[in-house]
C-alpha positions as CSV (number, residue, x, y, z in Angstrom):
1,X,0.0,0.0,0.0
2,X,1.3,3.6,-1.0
3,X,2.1,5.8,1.8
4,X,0.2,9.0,2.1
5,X,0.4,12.1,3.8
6,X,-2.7,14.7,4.5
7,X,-2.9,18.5,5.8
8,X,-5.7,19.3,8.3
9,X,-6.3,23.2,7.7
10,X,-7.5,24.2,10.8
11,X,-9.9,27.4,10.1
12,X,-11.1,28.4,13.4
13,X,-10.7,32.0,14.2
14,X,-8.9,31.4,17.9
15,X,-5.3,31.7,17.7
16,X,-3.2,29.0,19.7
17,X,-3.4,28.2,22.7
18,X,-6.8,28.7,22.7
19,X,-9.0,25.8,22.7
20,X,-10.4,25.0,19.3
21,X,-13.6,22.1,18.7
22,X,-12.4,22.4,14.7
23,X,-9.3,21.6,15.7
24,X,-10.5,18.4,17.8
25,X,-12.0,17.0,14.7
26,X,-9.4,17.7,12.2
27,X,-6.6,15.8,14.6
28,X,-9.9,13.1,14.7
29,X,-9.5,13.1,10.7
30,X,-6.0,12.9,10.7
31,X,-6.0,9.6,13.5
32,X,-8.6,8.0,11.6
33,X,-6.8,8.4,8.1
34,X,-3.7,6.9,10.0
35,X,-5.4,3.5,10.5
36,X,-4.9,3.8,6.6
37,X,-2.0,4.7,6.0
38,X,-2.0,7.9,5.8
39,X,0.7,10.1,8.1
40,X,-0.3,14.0,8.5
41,X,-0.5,17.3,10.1
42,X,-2.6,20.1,11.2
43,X,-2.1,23.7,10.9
44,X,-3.9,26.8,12.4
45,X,-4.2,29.1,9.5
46,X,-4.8,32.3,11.7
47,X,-1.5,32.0,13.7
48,X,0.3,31.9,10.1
49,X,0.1,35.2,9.1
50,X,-1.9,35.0,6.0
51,X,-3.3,37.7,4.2
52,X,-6.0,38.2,2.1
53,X,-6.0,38.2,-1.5
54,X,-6.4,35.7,-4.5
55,X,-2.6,35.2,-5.7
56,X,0.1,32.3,-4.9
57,X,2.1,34.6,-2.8
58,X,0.8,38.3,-1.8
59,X,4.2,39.3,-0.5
60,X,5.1,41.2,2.8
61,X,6.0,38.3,5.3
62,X,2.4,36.6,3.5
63,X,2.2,32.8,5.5
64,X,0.4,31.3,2.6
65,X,3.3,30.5,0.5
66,X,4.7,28.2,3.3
67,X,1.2,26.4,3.6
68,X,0.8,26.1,-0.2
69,X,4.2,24.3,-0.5
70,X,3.2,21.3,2.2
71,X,-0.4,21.6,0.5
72,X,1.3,20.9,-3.3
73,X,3.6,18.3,-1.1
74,X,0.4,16.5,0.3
75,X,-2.2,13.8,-1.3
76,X,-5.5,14.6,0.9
77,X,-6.2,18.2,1.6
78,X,-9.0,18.9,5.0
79,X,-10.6,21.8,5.6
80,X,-12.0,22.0,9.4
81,X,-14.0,24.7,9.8
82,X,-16.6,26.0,12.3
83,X,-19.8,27.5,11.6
84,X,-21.4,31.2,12.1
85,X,-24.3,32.6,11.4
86,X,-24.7,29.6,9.1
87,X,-21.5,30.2,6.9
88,X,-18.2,29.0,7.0
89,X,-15.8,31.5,9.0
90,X,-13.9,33.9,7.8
91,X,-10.6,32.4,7.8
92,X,-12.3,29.3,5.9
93,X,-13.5,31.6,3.3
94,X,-9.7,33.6,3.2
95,X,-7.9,29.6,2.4
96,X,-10.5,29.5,-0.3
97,X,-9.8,32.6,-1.8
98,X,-6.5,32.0,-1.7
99,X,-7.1,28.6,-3.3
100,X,-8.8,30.1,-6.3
101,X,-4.9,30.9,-7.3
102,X,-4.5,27.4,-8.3
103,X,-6.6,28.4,-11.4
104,X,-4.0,29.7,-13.2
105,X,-1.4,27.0,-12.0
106,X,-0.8,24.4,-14.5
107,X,2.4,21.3,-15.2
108,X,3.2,20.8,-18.4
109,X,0.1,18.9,-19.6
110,X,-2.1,21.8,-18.5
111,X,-3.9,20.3,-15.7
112,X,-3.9,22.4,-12.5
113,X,-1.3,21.1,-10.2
114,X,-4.2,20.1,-7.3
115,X,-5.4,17.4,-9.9
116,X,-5.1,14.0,-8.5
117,X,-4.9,15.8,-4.5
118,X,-8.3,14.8,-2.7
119,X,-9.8,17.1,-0.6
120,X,-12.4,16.4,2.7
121,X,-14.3,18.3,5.1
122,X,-14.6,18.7,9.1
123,X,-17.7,20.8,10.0
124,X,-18.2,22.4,13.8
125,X,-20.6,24.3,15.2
126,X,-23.7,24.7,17.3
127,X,-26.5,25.5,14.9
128,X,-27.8,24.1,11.8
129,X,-26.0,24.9,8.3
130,X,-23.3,22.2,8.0
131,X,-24.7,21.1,4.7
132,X,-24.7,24.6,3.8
133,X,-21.1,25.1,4.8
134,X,-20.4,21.6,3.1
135,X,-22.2,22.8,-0.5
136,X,-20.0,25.7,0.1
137,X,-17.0,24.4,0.6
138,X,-17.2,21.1,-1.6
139,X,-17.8,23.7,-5.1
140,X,-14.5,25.5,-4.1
141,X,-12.6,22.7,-3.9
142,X,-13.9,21.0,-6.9
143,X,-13.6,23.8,-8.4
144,X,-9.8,25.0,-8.1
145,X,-8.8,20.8,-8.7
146,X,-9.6,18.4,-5.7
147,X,-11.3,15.2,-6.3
148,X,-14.1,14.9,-3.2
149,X,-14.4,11.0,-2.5
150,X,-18.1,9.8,-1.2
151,X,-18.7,10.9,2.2
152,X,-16.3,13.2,2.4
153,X,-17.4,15.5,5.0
154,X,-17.5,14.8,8.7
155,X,-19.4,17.2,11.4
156,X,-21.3,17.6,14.8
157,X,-23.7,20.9,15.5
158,X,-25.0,21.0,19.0
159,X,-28.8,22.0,19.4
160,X,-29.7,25.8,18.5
161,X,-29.4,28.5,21.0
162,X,-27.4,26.6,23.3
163,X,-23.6,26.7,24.2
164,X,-22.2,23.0,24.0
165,X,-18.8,22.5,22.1
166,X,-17.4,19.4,20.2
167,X,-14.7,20.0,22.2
168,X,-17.1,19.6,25.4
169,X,-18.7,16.0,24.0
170,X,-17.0,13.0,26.5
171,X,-17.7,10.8,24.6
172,X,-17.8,12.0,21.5
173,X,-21.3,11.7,19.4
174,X,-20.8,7.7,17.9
175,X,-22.4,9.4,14.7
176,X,-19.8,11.7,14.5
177,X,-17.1,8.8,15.1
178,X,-18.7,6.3,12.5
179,X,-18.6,9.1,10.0
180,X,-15.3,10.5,10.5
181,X,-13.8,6.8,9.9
182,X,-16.3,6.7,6.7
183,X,-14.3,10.2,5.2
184,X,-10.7,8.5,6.4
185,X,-11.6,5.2,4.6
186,X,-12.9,6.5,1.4
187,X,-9.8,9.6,1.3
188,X,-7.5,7.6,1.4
189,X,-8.8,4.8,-0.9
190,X,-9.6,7.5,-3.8
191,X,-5.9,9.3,-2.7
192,X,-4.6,6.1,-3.8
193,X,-6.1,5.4,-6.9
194,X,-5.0,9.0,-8.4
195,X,-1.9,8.3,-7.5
196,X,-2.0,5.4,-9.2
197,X,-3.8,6.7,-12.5
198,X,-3.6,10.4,-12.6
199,X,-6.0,12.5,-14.7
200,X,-5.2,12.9,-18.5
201,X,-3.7,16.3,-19.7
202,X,-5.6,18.9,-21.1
C-alpha cells in the first residue's frame, strides 16, 4: 500500500493556545486516516500570518506561501471549519480565496497542479447549516482541482441557541465517530487510486 500524507487546515478563528472544537475533529480526521496509511498534520491558518487576496504569494512576510508548499507536497487536503451565522468563518473563506490561485497553475500537460490531490471536510458548530457550509465548501474545492471522495465531509452541530462544544462531548457523538472513519476510509482509498492513474492532460 502507497504511503500517504494529508494536511488538516485548521480554520477556526482562535489563535493557539486557545482551545479550538475544529481543531479536535481535524486531529480526529487525521488519527482515523492513519489507521490507513496515511501520516499528517494540522495547521492553524490564523497563527500563520496569511493575508488576504487571490494570488500564490501576496508578499510582505504573507504565511500562505509556506502552507501552499506542504499543500502541493500532500495527497488529501481537509478543511476544518466551524460554523457562524450559518457560513463558513472567515478564515475558511480567506484559504479559499486564496485557493482560487490554483486556477491559473498548470504542469506541463495543463492540468492544474491540485489534480489527483483529494480534498475532505470537518464541520463544527452549534446551529444548523453544515450542509450549507459543506455545499460551500465542496464547489470550491472542486472547483480550483480536488477530487471529493463519497462521504467526504465529517461534522457535529449542537442543538440551537445553546452553548455546547465538540470540544465539550465526552464521549464523543458515535455518529460523528462512525462518519469520520467513513471520510478516512474513502480519502485515502480515492488518494490512492489517483496516485496510481492520474488525470489525463488537457
Amino acid at each position: 500500500m502507497t504511503d500517504l500524507t494529508a494536511l488538516v487546515l485548521n480554520c477556526t478563528l482562535k489563535p493557539a493556545p486557545t482551545a479550538s472544537s475544529s481543531e479536535v475533529l481535524g486531529r480526529e480526521v487525521l488519527d482515523a486516516l492513519a489507521e490507513h496509511q496515511v501520516s499528517g498534520d494540522l495547521v492553524r491558518v490564523i497563527d500563520e500570518q496569511v493575508k488576504f487576496g487571490v494570488q500564490t504569494d501576496e508578499g510582505d512576510g504573507d504565511g500562505w506561501p509556506r502552507i501552499r508548499e506542504r499543500m502541493l507536497a500532500s495527497d488529501i487536503l481537509v478543511i476544518a471549519t466551524p460554523i457562524w451565522l450559518g457560513q463558513p468563518s472567515a478564515v475558511c473563506k480567506m484559504v479559499l480565496e486564496r485557493l482560487d490561485a490554483e486556477l491559473s497553475e498548470t504542469d506541463d500537460e495543463g492540468r492544474m497542479l491540485t489534480f489527483g490531490k483529494v480534498g475532505c471536510l470537518a464541520v463544527v458548530g452549534n446551529e444548523d447549516g453544515a450542509h450549507h457550509v459543506t455545499a460551500e465548501v465542496y464547489q470550491a474545492l472542486s472547483d480550483v482541482g480536488f477530487t471529493v471522495p463519497a462521504n467526504g465531509v465529517t461534522y457535529w452541530v449542537g442543538e440551537a441557541m445553546q452553548g455546547t462544544d465538540y470540544q465539550d462531548k465526552d464521549p464523543r457523538p458515535e455518529k460523528t465517530a462512525q462518519t469520520t472513519k467513513t471520510l478516512a476510509a474513502n480519502a485515502a482509498h480515492l488518494a490512492r487510486l489517483l496516485k496510481g492513474s492520474p488525470y489525463p492532460g488537457s
